[in-house]
HTML snippet that shows the backbone in 3Dmol.js (N, CA, C, O; Angstrom):
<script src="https://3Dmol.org/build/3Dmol-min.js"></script>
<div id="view" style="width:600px;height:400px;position:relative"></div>
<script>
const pdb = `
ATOM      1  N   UNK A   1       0.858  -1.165   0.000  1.00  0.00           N
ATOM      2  CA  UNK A   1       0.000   0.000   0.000  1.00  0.00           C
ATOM      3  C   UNK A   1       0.902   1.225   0.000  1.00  0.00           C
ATOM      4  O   UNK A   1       1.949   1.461   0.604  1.00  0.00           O
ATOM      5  N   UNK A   2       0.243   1.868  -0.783  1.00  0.00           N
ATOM      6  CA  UNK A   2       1.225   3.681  -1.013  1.00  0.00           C
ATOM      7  C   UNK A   2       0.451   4.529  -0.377  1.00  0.00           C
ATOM      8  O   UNK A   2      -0.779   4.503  -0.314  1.00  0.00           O
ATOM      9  N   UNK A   3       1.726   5.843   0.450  1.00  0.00           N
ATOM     10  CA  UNK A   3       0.648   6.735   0.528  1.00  0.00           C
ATOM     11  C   UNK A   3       1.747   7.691   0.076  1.00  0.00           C
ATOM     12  O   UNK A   3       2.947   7.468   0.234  1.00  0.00           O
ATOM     13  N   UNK A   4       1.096   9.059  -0.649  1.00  0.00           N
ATOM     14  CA  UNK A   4       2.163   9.862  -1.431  1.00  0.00           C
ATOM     15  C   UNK A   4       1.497  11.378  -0.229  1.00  0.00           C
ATOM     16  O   UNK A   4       0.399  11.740   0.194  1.00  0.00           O
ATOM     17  N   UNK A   5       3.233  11.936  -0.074  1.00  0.00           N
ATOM     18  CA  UNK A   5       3.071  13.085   0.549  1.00  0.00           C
ATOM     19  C   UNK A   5       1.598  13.649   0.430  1.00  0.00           C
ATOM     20  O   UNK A   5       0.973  13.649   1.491  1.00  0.00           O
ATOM     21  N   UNK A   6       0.946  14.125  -0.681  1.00  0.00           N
ATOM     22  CA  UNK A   6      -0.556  15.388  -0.473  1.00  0.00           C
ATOM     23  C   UNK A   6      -1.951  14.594  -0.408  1.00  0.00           C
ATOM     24  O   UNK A   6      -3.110  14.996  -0.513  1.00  0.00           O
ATOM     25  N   UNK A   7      -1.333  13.135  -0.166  1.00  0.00           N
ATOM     26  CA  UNK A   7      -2.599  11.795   0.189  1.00  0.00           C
ATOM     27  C   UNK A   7      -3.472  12.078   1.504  1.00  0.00           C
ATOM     28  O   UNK A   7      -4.503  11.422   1.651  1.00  0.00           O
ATOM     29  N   UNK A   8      -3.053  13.152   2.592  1.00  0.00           N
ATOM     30  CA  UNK A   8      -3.691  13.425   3.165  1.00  0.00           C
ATOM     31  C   UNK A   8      -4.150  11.886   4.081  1.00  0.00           C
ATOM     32  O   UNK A   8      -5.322  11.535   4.211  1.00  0.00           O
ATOM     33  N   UNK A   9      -3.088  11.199   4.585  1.00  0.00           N
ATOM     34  CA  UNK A   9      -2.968   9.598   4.840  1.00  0.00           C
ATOM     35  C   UNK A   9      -3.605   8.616   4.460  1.00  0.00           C
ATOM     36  O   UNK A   9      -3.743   7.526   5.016  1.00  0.00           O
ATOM     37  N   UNK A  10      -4.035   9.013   3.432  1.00  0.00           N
ATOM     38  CA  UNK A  10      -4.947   7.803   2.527  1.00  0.00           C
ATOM     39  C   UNK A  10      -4.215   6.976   1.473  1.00  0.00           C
ATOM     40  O   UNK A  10      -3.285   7.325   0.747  1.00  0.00           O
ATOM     41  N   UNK A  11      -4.756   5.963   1.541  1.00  0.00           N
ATOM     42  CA  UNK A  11      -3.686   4.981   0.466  1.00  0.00           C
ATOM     43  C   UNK A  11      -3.773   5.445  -1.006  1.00  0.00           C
ATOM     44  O   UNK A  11      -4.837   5.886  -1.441  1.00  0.00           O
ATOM     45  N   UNK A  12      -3.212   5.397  -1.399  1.00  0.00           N
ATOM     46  CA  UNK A  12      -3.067   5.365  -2.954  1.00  0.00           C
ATOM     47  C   UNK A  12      -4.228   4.390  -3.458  1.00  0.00           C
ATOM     48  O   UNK A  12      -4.587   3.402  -2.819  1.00  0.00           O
ATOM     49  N   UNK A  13      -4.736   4.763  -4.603  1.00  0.00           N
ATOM     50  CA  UNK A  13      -5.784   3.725  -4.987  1.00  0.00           C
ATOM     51  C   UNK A  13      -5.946   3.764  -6.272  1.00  0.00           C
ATOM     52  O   UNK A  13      -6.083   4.898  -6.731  1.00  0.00           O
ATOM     53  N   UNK A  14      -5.978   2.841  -7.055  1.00  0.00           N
ATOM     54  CA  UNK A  14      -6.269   2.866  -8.727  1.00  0.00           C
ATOM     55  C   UNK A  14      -7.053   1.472  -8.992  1.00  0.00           C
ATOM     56  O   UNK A  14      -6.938   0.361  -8.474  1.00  0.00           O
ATOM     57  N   UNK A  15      -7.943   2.008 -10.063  1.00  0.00           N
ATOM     58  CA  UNK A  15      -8.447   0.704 -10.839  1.00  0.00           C
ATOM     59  C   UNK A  15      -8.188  -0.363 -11.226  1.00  0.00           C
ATOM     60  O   UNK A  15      -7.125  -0.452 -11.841  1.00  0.00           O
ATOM     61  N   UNK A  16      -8.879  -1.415 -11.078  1.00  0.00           N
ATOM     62  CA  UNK A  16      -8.669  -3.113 -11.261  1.00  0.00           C
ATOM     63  C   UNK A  16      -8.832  -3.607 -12.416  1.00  0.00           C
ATOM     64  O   UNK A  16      -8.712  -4.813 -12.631  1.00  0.00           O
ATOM     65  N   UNK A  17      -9.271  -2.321 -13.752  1.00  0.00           N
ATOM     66  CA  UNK A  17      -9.153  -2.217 -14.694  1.00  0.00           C
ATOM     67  C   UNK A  17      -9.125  -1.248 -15.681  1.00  0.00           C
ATOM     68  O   UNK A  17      -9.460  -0.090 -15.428  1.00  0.00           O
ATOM     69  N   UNK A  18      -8.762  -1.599 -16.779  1.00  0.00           N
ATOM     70  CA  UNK A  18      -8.369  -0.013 -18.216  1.00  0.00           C
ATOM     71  C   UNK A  18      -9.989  -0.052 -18.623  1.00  0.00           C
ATOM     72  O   UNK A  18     -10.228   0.645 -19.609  1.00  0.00           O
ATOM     73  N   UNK A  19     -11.046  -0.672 -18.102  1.00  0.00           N
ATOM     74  CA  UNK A  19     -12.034  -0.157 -19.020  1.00  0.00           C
ATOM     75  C   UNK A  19     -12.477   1.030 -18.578  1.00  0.00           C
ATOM     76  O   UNK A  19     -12.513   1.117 -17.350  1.00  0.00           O
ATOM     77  N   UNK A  20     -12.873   2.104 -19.268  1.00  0.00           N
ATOM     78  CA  UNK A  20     -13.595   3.039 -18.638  1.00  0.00           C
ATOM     79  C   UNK A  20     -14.718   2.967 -18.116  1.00  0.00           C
ATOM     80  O   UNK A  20     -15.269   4.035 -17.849  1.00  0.00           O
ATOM     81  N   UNK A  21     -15.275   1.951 -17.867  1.00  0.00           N
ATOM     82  CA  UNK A  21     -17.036   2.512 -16.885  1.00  0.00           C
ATOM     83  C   UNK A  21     -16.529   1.350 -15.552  1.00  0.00           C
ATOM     84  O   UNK A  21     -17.402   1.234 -14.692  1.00  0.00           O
ATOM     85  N   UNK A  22     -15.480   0.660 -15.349  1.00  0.00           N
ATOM     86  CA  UNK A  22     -15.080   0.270 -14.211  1.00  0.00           C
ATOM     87  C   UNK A  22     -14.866   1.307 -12.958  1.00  0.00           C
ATOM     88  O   UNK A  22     -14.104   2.225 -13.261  1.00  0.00           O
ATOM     89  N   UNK A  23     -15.253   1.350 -11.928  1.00  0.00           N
ATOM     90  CA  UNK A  23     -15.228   2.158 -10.925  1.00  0.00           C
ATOM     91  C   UNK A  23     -14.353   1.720  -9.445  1.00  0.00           C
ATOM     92  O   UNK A  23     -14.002   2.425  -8.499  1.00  0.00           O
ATOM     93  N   UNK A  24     -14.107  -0.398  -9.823  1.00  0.00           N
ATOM     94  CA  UNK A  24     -13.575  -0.774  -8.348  1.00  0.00           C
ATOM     95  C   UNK A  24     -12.378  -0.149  -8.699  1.00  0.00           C
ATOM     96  O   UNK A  24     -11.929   0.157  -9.804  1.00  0.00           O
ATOM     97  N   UNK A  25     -11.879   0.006  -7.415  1.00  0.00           N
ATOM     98  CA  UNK A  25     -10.720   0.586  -7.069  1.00  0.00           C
ATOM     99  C   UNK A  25      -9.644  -0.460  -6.334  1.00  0.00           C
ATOM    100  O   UNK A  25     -10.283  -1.371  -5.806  1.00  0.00           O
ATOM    101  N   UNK A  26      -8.715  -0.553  -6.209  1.00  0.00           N
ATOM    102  CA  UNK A  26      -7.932  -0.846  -5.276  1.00  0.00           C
ATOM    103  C   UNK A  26      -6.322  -0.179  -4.334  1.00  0.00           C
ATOM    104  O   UNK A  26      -5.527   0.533  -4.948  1.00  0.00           O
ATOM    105  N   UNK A  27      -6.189  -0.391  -3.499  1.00  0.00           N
ATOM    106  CA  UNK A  27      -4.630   0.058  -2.920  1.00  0.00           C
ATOM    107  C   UNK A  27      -4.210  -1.087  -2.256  1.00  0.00           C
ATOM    108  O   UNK A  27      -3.865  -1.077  -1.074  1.00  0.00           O
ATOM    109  N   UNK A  28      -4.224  -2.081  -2.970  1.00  0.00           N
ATOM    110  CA  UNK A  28      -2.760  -3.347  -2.834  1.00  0.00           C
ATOM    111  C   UNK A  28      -2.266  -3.654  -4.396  1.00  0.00           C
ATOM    112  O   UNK A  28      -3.050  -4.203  -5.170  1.00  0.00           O
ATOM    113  N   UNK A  29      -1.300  -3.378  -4.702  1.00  0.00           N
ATOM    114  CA  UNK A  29      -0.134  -3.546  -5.530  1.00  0.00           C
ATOM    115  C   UNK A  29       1.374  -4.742  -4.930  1.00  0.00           C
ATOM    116  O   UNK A  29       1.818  -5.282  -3.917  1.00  0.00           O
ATOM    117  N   UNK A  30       1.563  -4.634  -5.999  1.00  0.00           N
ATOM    118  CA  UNK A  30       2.823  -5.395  -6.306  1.00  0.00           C
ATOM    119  C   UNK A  30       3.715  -5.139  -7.439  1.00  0.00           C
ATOM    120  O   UNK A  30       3.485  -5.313  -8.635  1.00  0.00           O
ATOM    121  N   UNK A  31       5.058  -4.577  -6.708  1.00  0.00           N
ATOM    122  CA  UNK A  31       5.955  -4.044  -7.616  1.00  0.00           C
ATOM    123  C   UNK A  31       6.317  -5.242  -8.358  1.00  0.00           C
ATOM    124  O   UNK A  31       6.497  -6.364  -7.886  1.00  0.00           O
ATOM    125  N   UNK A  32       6.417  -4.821  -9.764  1.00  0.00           N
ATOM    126  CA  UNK A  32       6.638  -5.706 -11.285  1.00  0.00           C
ATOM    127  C   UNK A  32       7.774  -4.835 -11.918  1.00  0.00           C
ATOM    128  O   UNK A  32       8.065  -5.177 -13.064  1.00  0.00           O
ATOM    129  N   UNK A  33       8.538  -3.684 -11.357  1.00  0.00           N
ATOM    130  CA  UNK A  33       9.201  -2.877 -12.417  1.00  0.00           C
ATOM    131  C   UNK A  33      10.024  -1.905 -11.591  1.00  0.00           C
ATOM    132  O   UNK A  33       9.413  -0.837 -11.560  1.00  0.00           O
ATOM    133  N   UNK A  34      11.281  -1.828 -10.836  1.00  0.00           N
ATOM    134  CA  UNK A  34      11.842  -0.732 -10.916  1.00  0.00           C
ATOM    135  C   UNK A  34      12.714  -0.239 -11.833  1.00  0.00           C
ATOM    136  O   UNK A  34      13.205  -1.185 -12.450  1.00  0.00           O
ATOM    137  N   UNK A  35      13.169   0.898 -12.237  1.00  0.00           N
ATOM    138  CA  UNK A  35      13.674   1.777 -12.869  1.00  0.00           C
ATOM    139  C   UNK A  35      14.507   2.970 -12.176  1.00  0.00           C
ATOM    140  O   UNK A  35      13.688   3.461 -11.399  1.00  0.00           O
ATOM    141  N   UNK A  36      15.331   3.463 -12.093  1.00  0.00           N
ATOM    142  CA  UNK A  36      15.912   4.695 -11.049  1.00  0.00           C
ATOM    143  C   UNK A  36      14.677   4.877  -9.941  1.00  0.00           C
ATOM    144  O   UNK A  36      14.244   3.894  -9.339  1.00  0.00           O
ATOM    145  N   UNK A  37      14.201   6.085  -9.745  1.00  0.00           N
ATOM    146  CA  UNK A  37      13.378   6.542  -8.870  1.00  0.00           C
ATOM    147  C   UNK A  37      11.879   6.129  -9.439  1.00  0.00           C
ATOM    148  O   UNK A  37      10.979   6.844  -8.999  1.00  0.00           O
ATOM    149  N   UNK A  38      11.574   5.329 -10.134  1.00  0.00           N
ATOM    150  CA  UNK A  38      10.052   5.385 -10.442  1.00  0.00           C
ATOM    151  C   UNK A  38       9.979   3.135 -10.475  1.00  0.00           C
ATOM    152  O   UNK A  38      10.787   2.251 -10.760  1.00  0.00           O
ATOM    153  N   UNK A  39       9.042   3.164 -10.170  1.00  0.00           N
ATOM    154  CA  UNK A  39       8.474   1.895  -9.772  1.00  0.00           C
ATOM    155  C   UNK A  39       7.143   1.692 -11.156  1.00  0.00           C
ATOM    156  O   UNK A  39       6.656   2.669 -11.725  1.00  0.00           O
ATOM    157  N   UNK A  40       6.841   0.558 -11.406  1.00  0.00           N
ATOM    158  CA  UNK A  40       5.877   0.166 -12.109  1.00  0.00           C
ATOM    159  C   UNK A  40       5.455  -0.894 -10.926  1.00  0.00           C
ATOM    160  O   UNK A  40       6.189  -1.540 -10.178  1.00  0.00           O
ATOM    161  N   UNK A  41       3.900  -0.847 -11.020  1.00  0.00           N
ATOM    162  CA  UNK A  41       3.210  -1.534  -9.753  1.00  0.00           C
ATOM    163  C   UNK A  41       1.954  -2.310 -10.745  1.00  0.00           C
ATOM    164  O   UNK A  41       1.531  -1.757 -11.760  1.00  0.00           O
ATOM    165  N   UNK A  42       1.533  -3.438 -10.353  1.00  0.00           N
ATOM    166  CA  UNK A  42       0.205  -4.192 -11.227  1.00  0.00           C
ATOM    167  C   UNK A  42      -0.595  -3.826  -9.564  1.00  0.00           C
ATOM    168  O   UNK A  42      -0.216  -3.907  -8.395  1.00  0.00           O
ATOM    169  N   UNK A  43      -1.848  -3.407 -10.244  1.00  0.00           N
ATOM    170  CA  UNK A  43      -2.807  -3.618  -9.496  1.00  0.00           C
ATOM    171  C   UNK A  43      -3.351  -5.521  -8.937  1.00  0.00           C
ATOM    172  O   UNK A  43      -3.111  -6.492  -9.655  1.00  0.00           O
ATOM    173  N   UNK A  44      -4.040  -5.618  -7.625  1.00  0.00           N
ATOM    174  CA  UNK A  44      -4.213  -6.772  -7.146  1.00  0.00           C
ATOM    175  C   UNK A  44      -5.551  -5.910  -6.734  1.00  0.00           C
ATOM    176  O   UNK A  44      -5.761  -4.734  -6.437  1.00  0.00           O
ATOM    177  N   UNK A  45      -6.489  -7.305  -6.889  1.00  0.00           N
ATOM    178  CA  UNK A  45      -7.898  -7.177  -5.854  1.00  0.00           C
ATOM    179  C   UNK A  45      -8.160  -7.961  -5.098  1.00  0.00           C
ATOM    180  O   UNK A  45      -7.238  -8.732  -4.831  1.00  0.00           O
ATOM    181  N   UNK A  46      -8.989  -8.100  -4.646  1.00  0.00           N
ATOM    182  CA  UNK A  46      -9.504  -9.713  -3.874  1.00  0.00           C
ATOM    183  C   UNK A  46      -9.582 -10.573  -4.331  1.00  0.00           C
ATOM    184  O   UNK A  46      -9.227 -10.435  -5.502  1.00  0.00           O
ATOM    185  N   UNK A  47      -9.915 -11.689  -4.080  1.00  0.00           N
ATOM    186  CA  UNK A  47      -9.901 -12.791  -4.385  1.00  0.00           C
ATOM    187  C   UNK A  47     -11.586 -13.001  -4.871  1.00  0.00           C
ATOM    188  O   UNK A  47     -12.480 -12.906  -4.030  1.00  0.00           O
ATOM    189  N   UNK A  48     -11.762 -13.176  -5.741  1.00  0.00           N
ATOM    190  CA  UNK A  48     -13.144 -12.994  -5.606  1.00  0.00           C
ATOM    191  C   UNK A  48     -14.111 -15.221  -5.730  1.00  0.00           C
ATOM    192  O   UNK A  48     -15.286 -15.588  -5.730  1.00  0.00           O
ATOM    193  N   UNK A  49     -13.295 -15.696  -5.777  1.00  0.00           N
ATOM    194  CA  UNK A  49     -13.044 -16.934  -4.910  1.00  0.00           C
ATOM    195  C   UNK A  49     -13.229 -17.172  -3.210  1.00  0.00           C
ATOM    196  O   UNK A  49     -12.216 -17.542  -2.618  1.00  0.00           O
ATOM    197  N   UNK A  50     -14.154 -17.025  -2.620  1.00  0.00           N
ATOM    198  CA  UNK A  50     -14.605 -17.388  -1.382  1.00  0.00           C
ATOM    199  C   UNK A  50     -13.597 -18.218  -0.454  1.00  0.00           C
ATOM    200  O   UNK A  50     -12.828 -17.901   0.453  1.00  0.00           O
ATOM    201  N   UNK A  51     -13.958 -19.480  -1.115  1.00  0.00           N
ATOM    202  CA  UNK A  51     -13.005 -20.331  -0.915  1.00  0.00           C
ATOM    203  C   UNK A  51     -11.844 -20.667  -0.461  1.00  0.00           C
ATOM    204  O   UNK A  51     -11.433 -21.627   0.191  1.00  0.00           O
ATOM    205  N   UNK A  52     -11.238 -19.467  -1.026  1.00  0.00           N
ATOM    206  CA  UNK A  52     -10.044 -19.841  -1.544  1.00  0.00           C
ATOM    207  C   UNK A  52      -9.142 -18.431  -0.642  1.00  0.00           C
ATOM    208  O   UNK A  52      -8.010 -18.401  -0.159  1.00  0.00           O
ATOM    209  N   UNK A  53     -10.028 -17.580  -0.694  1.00  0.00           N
ATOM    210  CA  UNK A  53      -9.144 -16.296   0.130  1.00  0.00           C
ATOM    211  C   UNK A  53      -8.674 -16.458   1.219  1.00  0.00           C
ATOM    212  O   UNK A  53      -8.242 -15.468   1.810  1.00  0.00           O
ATOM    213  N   UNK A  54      -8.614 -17.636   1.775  1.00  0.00           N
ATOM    214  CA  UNK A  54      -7.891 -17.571   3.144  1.00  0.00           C
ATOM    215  C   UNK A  54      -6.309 -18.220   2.934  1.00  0.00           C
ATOM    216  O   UNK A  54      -5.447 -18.045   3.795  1.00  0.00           O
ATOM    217  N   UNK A  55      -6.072 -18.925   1.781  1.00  0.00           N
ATOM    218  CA  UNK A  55      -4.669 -19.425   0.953  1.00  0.00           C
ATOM    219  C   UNK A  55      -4.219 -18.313   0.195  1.00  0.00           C
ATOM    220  O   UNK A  55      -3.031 -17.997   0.260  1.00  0.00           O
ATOM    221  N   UNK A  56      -5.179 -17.544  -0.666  1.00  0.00           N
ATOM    222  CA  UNK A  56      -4.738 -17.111  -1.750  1.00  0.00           C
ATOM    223  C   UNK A  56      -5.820 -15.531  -1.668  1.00  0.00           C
ATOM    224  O   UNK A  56      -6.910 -15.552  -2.239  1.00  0.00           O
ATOM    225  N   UNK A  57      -5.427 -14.461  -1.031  1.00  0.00           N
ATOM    226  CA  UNK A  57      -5.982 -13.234  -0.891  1.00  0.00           C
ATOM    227  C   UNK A  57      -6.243 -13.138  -1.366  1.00  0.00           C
ATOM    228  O   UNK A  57      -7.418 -13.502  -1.343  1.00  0.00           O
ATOM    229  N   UNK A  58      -5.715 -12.449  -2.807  1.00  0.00           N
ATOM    230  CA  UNK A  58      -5.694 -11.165  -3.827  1.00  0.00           C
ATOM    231  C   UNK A  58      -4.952 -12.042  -4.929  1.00  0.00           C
ATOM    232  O   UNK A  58      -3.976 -12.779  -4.790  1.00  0.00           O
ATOM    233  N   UNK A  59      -5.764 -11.722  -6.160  1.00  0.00           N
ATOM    234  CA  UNK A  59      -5.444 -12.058  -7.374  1.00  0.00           C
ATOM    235  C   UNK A  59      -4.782 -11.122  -8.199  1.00  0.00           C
ATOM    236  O   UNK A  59      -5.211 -10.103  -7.657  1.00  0.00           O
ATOM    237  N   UNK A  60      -3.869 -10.606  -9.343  1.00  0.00           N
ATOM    238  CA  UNK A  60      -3.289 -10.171 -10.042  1.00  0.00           C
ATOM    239  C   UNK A  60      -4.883  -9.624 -11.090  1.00  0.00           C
ATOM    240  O   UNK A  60      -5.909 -10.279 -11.276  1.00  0.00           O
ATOM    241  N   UNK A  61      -4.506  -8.113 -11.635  1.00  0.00           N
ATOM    242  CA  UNK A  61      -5.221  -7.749 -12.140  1.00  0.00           C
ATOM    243  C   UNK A  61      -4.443  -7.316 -13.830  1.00  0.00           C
ATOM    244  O   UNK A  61      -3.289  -7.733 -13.927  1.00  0.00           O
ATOM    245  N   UNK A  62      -4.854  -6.735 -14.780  1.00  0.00           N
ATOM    246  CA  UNK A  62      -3.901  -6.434 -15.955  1.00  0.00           C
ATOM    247  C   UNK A  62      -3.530  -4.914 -15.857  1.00  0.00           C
ATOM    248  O   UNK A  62      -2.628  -4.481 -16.575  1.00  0.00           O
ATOM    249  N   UNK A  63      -4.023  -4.308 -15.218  1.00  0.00           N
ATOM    250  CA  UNK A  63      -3.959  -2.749 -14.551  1.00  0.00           C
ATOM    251  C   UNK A  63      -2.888  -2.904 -14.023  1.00  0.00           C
ATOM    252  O   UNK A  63      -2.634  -3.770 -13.185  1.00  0.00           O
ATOM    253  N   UNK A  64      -1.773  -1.682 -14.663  1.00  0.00           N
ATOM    254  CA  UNK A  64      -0.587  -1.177 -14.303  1.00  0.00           C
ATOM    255  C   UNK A  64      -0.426   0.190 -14.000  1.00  0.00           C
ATOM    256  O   UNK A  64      -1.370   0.967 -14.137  1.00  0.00           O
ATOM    257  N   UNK A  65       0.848   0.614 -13.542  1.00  0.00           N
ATOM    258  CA  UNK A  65       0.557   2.327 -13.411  1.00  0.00           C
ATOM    259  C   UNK A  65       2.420   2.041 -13.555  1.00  0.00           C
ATOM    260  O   UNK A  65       3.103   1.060 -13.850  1.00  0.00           O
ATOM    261  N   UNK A  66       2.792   3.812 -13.079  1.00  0.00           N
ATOM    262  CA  UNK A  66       3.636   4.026 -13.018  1.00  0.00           C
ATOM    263  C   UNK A  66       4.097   5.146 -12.085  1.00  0.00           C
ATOM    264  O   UNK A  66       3.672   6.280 -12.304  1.00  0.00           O
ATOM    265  N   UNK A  67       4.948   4.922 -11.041  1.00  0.00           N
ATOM    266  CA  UNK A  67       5.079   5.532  -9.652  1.00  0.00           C
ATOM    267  C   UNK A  67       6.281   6.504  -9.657  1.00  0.00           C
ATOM    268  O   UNK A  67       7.085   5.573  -9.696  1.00  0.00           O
ATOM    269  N   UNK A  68       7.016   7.507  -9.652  1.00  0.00           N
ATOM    270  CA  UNK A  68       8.228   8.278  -8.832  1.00  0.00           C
ATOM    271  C   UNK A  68       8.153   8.087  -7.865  1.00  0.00           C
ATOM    272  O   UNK A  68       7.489   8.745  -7.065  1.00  0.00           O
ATOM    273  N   UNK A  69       8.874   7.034  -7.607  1.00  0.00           N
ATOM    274  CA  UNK A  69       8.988   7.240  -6.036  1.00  0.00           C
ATOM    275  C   UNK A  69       9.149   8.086  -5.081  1.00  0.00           C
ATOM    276  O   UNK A  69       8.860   7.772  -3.926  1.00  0.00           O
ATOM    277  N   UNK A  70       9.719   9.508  -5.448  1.00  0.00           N
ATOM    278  CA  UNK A  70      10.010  10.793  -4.896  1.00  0.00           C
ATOM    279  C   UNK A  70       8.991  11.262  -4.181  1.00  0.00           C
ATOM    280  O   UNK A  70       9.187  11.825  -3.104  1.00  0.00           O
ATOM    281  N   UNK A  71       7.559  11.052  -4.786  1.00  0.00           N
ATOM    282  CA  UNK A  71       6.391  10.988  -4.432  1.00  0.00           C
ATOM    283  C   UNK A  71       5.696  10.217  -3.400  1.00  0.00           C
ATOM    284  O   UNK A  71       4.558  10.467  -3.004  1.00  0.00           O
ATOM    285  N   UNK A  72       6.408   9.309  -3.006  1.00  0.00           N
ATOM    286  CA  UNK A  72       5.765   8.364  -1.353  1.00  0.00           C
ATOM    287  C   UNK A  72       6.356   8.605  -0.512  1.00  0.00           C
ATOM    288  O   UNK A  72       7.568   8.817  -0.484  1.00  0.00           O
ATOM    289  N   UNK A  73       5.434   8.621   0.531  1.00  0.00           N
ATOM    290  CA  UNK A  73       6.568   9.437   1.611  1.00  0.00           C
ATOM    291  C   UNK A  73       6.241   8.013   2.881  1.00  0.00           C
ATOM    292  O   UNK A  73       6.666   8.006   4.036  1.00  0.00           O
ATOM    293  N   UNK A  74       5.426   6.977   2.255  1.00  0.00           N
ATOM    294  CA  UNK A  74       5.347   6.115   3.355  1.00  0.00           C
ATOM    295  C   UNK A  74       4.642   4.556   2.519  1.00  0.00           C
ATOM    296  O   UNK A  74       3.718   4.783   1.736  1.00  0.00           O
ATOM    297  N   UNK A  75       4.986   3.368   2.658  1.00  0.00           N
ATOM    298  CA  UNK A  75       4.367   2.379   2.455  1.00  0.00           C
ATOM    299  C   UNK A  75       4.233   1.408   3.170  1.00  0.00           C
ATOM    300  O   UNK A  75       5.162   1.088   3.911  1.00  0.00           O
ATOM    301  N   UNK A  76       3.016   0.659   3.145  1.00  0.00           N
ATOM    302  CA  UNK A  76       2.961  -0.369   4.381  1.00  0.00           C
ATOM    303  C   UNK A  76       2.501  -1.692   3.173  1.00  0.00           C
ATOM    304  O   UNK A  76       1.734  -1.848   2.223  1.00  0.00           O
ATOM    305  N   UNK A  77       3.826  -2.669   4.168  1.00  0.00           N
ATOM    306  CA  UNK A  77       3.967  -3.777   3.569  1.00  0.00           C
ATOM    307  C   UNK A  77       2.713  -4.819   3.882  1.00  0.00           C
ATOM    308  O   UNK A  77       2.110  -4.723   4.951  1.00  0.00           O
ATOM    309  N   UNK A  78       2.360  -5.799   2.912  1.00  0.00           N
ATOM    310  CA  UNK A  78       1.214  -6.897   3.709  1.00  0.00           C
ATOM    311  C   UNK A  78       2.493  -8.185   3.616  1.00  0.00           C
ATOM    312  O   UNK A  78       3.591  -8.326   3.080  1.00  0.00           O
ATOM    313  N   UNK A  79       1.420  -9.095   4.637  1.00  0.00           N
ATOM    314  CA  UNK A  79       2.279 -10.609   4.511  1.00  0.00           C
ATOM    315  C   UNK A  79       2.510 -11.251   3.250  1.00  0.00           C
ATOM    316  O   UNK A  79       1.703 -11.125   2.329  1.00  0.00           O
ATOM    317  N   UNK A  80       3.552 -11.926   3.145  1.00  0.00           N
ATOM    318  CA  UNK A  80       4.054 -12.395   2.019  1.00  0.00           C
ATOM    319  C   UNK A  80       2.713 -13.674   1.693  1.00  0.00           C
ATOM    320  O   UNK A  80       2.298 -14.509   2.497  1.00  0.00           O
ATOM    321  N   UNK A  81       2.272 -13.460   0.277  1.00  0.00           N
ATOM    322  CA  UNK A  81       1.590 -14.157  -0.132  1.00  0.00           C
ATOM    323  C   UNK A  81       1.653 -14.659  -1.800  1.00  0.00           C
ATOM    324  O   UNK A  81       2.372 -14.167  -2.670  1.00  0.00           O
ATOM    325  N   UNK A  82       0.795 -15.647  -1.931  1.00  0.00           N
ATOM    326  CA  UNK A  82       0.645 -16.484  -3.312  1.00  0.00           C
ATOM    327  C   UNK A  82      -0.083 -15.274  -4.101  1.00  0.00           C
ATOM    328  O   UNK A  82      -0.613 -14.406  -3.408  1.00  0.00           O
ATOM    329  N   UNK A  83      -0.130 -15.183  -5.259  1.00  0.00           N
ATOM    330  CA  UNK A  83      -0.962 -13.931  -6.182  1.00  0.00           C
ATOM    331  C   UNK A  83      -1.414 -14.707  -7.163  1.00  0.00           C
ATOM    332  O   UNK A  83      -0.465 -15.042  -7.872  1.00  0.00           O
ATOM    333  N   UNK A  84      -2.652 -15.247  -7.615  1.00  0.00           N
ATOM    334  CA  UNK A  84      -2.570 -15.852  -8.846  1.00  0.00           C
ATOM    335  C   UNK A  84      -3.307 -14.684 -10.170  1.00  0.00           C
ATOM    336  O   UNK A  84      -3.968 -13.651 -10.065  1.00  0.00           O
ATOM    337  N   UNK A  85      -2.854 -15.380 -11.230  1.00  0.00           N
ATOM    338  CA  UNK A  85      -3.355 -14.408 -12.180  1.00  0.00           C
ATOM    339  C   UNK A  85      -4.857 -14.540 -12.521  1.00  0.00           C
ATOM    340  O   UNK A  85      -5.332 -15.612 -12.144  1.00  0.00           O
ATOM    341  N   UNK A  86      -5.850 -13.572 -13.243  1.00  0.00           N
ATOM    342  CA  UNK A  86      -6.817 -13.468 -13.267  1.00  0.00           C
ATOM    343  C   UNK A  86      -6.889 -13.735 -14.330  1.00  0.00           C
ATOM    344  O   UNK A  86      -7.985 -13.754 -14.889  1.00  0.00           O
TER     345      UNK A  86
END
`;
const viewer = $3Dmol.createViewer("view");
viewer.addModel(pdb, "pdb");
viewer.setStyle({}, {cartoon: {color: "spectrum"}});
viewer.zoomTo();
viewer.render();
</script>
C-alpha cells in the first residue's frame, strides 16, 4: 500500500481495470518494475473466490501504473503471499 506526501494519509488507490465505466478501485499492488526513482506496480484485488481467500488473498489484475517514487513518503507492507493471475 502507497501513501504519497498530499494523500492526506490515505492509500493510494487505482483501478482493477483499463475499461472506462469500471469504478472498483484498489490500494494493494505489487511491484513488477523498478527503474531509477520510479516503480511500475500491477494492481491486485480480492480474491473474488470465497473459498479460496484464506490461501490465496488477492489475485493479479492487468492494470498497471507508473510511480516516482520521490512521491511516497510512506508504504505499508502486507504478509508475504501467493498472487494468482486473473
Amino acid at each position: 500500500m502507497l501513501y504519497t506526501c498530499g494523500g492526506n494519509g490515505v492509500a493510494w488507490s487505482m483501478p482493477i481495470s483499463k475499461d472506462p465505466n469500471e469504478t472498483t478501485t484498489s490500494n494493494v499492488f505489487r511491484v513488477e518494475k523498478i527503474d531509477g526513482c520510479c516503480a511500475t506496480f500491477r494492481v491486485l484485488t480480492t480474491n473474488p473466490d470465497e473459498t479460496e481467500v484464506a490461501t490465496i488473498p488477492y489475485v493479479a489484475t492487468n492494470s498497471f501504473f507508473t510511480m516516482n517514487l520521490e512521491c511516497v513518503c510512506a508504504l505499508r507492507c502486507l504478509n508475504d503471499t501467493f498472487v494468482e493471475c486473473i
